[in-house]
C-alpha positions as CSV (number, residue, x, y, z in Angstrom):
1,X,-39.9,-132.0,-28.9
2,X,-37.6,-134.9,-30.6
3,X,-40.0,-134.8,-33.4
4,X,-40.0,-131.1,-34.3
5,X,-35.7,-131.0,-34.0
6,X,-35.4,-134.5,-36.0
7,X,-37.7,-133.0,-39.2
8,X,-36.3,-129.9,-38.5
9,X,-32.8,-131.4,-38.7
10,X,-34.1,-133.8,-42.0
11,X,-34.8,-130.8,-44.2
12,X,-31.6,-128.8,-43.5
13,X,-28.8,-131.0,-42.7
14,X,-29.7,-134.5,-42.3
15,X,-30.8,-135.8,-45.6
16,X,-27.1,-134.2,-46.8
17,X,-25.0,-135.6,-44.3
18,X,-27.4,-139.3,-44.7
19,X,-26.8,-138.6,-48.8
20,X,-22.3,-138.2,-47.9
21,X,-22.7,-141.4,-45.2
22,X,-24.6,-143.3,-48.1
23,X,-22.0,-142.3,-50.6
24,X,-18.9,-143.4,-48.5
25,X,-21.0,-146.7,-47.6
26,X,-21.4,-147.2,-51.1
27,X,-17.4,-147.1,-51.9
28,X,-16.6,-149.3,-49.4
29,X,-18.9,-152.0,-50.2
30,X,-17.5,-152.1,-54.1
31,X,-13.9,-152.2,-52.8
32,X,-15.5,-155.5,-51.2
33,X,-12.7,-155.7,-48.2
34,X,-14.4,-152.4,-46.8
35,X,-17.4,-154.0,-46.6
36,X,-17.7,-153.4,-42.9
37,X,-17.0,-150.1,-43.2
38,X,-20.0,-150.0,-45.6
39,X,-22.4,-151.4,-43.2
40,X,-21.4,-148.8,-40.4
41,X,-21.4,-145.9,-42.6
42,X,-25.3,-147.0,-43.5
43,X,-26.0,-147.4,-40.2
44,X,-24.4,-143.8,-39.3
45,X,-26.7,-142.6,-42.2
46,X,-29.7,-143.4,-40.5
47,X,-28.5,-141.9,-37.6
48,X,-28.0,-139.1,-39.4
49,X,-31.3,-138.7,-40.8
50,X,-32.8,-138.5,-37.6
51,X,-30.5,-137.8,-34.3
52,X,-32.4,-136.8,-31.8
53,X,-33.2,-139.7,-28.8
54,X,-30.9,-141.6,-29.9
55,X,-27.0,-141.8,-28.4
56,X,-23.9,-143.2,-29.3
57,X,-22.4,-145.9,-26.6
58,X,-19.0,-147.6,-27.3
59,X,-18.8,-151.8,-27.2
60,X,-16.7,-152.8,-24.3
61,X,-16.3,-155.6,-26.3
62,X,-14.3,-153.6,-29.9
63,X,-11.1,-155.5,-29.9
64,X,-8.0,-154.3,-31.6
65,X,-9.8,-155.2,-35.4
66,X,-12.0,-152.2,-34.6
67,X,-9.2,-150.0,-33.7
68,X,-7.3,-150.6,-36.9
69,X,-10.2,-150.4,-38.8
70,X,-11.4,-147.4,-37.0
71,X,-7.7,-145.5,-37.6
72,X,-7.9,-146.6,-41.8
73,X,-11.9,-145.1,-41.8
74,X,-10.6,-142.1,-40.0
75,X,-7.5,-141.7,-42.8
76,X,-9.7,-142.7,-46.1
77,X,-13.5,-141.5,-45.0
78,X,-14.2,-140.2,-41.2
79,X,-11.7,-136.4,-41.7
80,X,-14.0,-135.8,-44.3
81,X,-17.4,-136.6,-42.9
82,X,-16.2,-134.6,-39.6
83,X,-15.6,-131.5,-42.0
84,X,-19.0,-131.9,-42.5
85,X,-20.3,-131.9,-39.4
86,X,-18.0,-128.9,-38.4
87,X,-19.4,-126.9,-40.9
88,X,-23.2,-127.8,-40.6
89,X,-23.0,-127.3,-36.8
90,X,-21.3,-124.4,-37.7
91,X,-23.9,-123.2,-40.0
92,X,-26.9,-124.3,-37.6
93,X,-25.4,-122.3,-34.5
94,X,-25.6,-119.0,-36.4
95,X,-29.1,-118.4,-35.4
96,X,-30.7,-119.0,-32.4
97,X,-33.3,-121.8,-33.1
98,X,-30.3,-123.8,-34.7
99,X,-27.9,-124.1,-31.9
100,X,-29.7,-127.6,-30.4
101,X,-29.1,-128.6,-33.8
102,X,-25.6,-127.1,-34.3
103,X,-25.0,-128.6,-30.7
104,X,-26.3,-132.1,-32.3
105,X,-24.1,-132.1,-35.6
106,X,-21.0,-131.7,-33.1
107,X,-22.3,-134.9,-31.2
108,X,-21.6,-136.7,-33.9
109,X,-18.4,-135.8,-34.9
110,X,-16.7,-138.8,-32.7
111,X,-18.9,-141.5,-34.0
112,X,-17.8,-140.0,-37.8
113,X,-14.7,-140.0,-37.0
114,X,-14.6,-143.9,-34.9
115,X,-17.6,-145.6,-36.5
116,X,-16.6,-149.2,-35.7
117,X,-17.0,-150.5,-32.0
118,X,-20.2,-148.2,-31.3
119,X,-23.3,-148.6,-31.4
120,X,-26.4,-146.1,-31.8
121,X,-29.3,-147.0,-29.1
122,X,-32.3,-145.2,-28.1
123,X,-31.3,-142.6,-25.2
124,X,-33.7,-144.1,-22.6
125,X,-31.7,-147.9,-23.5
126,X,-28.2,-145.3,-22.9
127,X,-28.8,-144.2,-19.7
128,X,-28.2,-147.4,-18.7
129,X,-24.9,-147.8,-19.9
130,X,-22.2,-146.6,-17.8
131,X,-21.4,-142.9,-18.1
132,X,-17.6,-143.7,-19.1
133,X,-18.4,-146.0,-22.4
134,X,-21.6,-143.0,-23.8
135,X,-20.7,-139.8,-25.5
């Protein structure tokens, strides 16, 4: 079932929300001292591409660094990638068959919004992570 919903989700809203990940990754690694927000953005954009069994956990170990950085990704790059998932999950939940995948664009909302200090894992390796640090 993971299979059908992630090519499924590929064709009509992954590969554009991978392609606007991929763009913003691509800004911040020529503005060189955005470079980790580069990296995360690519690895968001992967996640993208194909979301379902996969989860998003947050590091107990993100320090203040990731916090600032987080609140500058979330001024400059994260509002707008949000937008997008608002209005794909939007889109998806008008018809019936969508709404797992409507359901799955909000899902990721948080980790566009707070990229740095998470970390995407396969769902069976998440449900060993305390239920407090997964959303």
């Amino acid at each position: 079932m993971k299979t059908i919903l992630n090519v499924i989700w590929l064709v009509l809203c992954g590969f554009w929300m991978a392609l606007g990940y991929i763009a913003a990754g691509i800004i911040c690694c020529i503005l060189i001292i955005t470079i980790p927000f580069g990296i995360a953005s690519f690895r968001i954009a992967v996640y993208a591409l194909w979301p379902f069994g996969r989860t998003v956990v947050r590091k107990p170990t993100a320090g203040v660094a990731s916090a600032i950085g987080n609140v500058i990704w979330l001024i400059f790059a994260g509002i707008w990638l949000a937008i997008g998932h608002v209005v794909t999950g939007i889109a998806m939940c008008l018809t019936i068959i969508g709404i797992p995948l409507g359901i799955a664009s909000f899902k990721m909302i948080p980790i566009s919004l707070l990229p740095l200090g998470a970390e995407i894992v396969d769902t069976d390796r998440g449900a060993l992570v305390p239920p407090s640090t997964a959303y």
